[in-house]
ZAKOLDREN-234388 format. One line per field, with one value per residue (C-alpha): residue number from 1; residue in one letter; chain; x, y, z. Coordinates in steps of 0.25 Angstrom, whole numbers, always signed. Example, Ala and Ser with C-alpha at 12.3 -4.5 7.8 and 13.67 -1.06 7.14 Angstrom:
BEGIN
k 1,2
r A,S
c A,A
u +49,+55
v -18,-4
w +31,+29
# end
This chain:
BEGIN
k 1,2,3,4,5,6,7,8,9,10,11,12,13,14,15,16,17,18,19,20,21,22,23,24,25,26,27,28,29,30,31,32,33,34,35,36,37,38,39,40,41,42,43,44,45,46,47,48,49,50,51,52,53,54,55,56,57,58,59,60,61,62,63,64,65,66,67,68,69,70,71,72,73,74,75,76,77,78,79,80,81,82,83,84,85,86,87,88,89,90,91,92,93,94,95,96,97,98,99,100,101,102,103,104,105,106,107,108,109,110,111,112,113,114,115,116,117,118,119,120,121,122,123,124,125,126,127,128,129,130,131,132,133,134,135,136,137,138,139,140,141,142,143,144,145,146,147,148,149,150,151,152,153,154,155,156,157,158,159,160,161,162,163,164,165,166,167,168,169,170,171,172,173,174,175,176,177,178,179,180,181,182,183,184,185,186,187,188,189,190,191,192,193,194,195,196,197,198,199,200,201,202,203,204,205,206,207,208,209,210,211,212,213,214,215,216,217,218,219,220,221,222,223,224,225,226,227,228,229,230,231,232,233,234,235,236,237,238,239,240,241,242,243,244,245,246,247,248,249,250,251,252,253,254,255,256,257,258,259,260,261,262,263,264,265,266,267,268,269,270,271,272,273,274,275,276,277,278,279,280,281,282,283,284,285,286,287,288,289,290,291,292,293,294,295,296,297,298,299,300,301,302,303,304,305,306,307,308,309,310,311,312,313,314,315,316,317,318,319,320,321,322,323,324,325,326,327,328,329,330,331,332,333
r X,X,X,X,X,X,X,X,X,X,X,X,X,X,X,X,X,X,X,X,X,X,X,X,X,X,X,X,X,X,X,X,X,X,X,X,X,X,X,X,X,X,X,X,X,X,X,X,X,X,X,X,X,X,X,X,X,X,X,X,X,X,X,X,X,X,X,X,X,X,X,X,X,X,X,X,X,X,X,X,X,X,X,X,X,X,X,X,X,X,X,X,X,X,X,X,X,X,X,X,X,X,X,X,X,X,X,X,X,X,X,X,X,X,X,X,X,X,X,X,X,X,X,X,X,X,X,X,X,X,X,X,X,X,X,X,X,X,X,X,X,X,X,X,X,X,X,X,X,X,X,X,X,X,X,X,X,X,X,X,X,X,X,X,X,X,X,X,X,X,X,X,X,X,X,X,X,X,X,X,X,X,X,X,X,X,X,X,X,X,X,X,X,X,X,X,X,X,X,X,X,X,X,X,X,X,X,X,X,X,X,X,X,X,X,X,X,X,X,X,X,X,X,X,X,X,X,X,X,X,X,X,X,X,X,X,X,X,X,X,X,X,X,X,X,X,X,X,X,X,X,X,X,X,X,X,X,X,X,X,X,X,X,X,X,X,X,X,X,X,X,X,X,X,X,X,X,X,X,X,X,X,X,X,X,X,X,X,X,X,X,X,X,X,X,X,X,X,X,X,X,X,X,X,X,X,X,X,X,X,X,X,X,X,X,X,X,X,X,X,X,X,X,X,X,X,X,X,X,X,X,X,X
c A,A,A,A,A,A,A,A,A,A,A,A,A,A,A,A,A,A,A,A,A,A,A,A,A,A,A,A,A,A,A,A,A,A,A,A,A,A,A,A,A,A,A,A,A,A,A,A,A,A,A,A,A,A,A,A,A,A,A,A,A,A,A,A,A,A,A,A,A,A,A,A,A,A,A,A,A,A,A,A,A,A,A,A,A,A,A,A,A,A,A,A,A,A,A,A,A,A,A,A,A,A,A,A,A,A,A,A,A,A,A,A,A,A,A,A,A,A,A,A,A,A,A,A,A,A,A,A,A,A,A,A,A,A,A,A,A,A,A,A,A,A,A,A,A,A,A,A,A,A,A,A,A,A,A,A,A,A,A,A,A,A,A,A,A,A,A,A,A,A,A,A,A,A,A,A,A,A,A,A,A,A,A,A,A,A,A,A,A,A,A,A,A,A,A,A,A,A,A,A,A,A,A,A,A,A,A,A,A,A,A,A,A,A,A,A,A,A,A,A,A,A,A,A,A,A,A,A,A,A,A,A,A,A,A,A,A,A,A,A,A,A,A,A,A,A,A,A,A,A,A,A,A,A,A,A,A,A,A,A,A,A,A,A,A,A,A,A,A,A,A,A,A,A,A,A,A,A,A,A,A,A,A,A,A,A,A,A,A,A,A,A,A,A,A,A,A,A,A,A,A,A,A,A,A,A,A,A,A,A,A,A,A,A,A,A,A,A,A,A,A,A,A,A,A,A,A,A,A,A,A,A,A
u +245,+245,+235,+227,+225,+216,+204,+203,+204,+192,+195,+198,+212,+213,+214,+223,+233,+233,+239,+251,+264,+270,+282,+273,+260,+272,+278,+264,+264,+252,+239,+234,+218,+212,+199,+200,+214,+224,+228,+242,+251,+265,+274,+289,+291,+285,+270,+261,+249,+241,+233,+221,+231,+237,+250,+258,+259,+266,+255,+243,+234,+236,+231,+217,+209,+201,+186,+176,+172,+185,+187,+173,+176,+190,+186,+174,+184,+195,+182,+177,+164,+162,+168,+162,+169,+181,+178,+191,+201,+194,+198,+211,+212,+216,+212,+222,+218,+221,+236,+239,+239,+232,+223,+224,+212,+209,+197,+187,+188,+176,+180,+173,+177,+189,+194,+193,+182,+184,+187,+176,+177,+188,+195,+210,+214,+230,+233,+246,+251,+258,+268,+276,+292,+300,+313,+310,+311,+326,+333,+326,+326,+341,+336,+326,+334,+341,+349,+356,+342,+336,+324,+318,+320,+308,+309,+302,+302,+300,+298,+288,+275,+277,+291,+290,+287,+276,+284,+296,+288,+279,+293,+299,+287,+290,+306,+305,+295,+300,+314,+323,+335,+339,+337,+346,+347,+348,+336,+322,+311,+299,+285,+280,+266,+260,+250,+245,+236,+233,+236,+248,+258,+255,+241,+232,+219,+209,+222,+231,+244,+244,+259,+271,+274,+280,+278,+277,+270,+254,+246,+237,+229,+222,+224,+230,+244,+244,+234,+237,+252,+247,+238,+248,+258,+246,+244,+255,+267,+275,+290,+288,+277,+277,+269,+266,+264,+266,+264,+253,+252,+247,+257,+268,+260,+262,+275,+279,+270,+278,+292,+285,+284,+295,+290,+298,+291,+292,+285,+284,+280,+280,+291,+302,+312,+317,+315,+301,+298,+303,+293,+280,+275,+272,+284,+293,+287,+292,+305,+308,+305,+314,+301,+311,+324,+325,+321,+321,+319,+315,+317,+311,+321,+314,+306,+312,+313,+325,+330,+335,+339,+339,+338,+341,+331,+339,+338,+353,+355,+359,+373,+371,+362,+350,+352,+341,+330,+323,+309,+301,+290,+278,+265,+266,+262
v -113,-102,-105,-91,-93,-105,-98,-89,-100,-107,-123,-128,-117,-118,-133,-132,-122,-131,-142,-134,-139,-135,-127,-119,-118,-112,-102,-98,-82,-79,-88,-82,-87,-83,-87,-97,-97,-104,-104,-100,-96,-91,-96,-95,-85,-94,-96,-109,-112,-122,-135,-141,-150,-139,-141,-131,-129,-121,-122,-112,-125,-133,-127,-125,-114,-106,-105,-92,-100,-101,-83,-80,-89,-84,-69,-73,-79,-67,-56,-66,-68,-53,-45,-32,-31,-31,-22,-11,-25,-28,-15,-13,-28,-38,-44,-46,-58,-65,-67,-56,-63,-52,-57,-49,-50,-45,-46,-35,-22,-12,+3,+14,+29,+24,+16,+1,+0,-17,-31,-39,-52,-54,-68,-66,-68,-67,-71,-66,-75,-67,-73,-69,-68,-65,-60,-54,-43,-43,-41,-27,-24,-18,-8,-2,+0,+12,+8,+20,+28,+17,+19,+11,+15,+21,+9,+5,-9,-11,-23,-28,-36,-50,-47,-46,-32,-36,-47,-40,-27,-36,-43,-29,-24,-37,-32,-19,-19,-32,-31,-46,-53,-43,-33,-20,-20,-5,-3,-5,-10,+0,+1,-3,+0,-8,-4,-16,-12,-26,-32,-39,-34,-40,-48,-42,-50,-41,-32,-41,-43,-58,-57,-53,-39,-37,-33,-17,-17,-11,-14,-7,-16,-14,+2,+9,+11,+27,+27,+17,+24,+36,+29,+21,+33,+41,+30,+18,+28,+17,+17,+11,+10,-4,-2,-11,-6,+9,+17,+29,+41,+41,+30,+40,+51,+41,+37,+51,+54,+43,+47,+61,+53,+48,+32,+24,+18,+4,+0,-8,-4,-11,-9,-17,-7,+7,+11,+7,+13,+29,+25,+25,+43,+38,+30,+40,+52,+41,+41,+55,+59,+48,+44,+28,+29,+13,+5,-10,-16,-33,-41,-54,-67,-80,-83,-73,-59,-49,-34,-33,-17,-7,+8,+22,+35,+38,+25,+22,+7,+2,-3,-15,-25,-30,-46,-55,-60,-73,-68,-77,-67,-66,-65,-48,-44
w -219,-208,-199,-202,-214,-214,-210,-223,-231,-237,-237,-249,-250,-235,-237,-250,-242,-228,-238,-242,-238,-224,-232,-241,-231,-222,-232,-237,-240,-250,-254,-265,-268,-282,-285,-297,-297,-292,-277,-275,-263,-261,-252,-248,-260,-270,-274,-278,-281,-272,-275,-269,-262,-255,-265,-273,-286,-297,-306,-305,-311,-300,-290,-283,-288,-275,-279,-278,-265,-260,-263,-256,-245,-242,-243,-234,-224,-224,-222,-211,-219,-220,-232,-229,-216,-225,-236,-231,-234,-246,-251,-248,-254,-244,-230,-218,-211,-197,-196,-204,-218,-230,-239,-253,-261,-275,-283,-288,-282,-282,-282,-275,-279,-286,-275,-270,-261,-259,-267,-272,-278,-273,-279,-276,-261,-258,-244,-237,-227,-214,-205,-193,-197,-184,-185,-201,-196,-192,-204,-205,-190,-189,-202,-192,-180,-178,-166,-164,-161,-156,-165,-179,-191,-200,-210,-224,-228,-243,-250,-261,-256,-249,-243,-231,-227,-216,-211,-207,-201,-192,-186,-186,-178,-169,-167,-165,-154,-147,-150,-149,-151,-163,-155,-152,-137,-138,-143,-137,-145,-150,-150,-163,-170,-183,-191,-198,-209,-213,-202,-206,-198,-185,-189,-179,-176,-166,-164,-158,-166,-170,-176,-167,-169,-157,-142,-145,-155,-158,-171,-178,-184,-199,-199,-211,-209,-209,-200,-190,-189,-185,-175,-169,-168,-161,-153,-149,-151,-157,-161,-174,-184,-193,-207,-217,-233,-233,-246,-244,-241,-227,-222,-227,-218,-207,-206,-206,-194,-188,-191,-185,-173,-172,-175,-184,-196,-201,-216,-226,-241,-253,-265,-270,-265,-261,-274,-276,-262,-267,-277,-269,-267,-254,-250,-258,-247,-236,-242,-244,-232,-224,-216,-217,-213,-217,-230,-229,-243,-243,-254,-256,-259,-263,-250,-241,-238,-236,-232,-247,-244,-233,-235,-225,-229,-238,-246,-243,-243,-229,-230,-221,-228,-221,-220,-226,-219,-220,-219,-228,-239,-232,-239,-231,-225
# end
């Protein structure tokens, strides 16, 4: 089990989940904790549900069942013992934790004015496990280089949830500011800013990126996405601006202001494909006005991820297929 991890989880499923075999502990992806139900994780593609003994089975009545001790305690752990201090994550619904692992959590929401003022009661945890993929990144990278301009490619990177979205942009963040074997030797490498919302991307702890994304590149830390792109093109004057989970209005305003300043855009959204993308008012706008000139579409195969299609402005289907890659489904970020 990753190592931080172990201090959100009370003992008894700490202890359950240090017992997991090394094949499984390694492949970990999602530890889902419902209270009076059974404890299940996914790993590798698949999922399980986990025993006492730290063993997996395929039967939900087998497995251990976390207690309302074992809730209150893990929310008092992931709040630091202080839940007030957290009430903004309680109501978008998830905490983003050290190592940049996100914490979903459902439970009883109380309204104010119509809207979702926070989550009480809360009795279902989902942790997403994050990890570092070097190199994921390459199968995209050629996509995104214009080599003749010497410049990026505004690109949108479309895939349902847990496909590898955040993986692949945090590595492209990581090549395009540092450059590498792959490469062009014609080009030089750009200065890159992030604008982690949930701090998933780069995993920031005070600040200070805690995963590699690269030698020129800034993050801004836990700021919403629009916001934080107009800071950072106000005041870093990066190259390329990497976004996770693009979908409203003010993200689209955004982007624009970015093409306006002549900075590529690089974004995930969620959607099975192009179609589902022209779909969306918001995303539909981006589309129509050419704000991506490039459309990667990922596609999930058993445990592994790949570029399943690749799209110009114009949503003509690049004629070179993108190889597949063997980034392994992260529980993504």
């Amino acid at each position: 089990m990753l190592e931080s991890l172990k201090n959100i989880l009370p003992h008894p499923l700490k202890s359950a989940v240090e017992r997991l075999p090394s094949p499984i502990g390694s492949q970990l992806e999602e530890l889902r904790i419902r209270e009076g139900r059974p404890l299940e994780i996914g790993y590798g593609g698949r999922y399980g549900f986990v025993t006492r003994e730290g063993t997996v089975a395929s039967h939900p009545a087998e497995a251990m069942r976390p207690t309302n001790e074992d809730c209150t305690m893990l929310l008092d752990l992931l709040t630091n013992h202080s839940v007030y201090s957290f009430e903004e994550e309680l109501r978008r619904g998830y905490i983003t934790i050290a190592g940049g692992h996100r914490v979903g959590l459902a439970g009883r929401t109380v309204l104010g004015q119509g809207q979702v003022k926070l989550i009480r009661d809360i009795s279902s945890f989902n942790i997403r496990v994050a990890r570092e993929k070097p190199d994921s990144g390459l199968p995209v990278l050629p996509l995104l280089l214009d080599r003749e301009r010497r410049k990026v490619r505004s690109t949108l990177i479309v895939s349902p949830p847990q496909h590898g979205k955040t993986t692949i942009i945090r590595d492209l963040a990581r090549l395009i500011s540092g450059g590498g074997a792959s490469w062009p030797r014609e080009m030089d490498t750009f200065k890159v800013g992030i604008v982690d919302e949930r701090s998933e991307i780069a995993a920031c702890y005070k600040g200070v990126p805690r995963f590699d994304v690269g030698p020129r590149t800034d993050v801004l830390d836990c700021c919403p996405k629009a916001e934080g792109m107009m800071m950072l093109i106000r005041s870093m004057s990066p190259d390329v601006l990497i976004v996770d989970e693009i979908g409203r209005a003010e993200d689209a305003l955004a982007v624009h202001e970015a093409a306006h300043a002549g900075i590529a855009v690089i974004a995930t959204a969620h959607g099975a494909d192009l179609a589902d993308i022209r779909r969306r008012p918001v995303l539909k706008e981006l589309w129509e006005s050419g704000a991506f000139e490039r459309y990667v579409q990922l596609r999930k195969t058993g445990s592994s991820v790949r570029v399943e299609a690749a799209y110009d402005s114009a949503g003509k289907r690049l004629d070179a297929p993108v190889p597949a890659t063997g980034l392994r489904r992260k529980a993504d970020a």
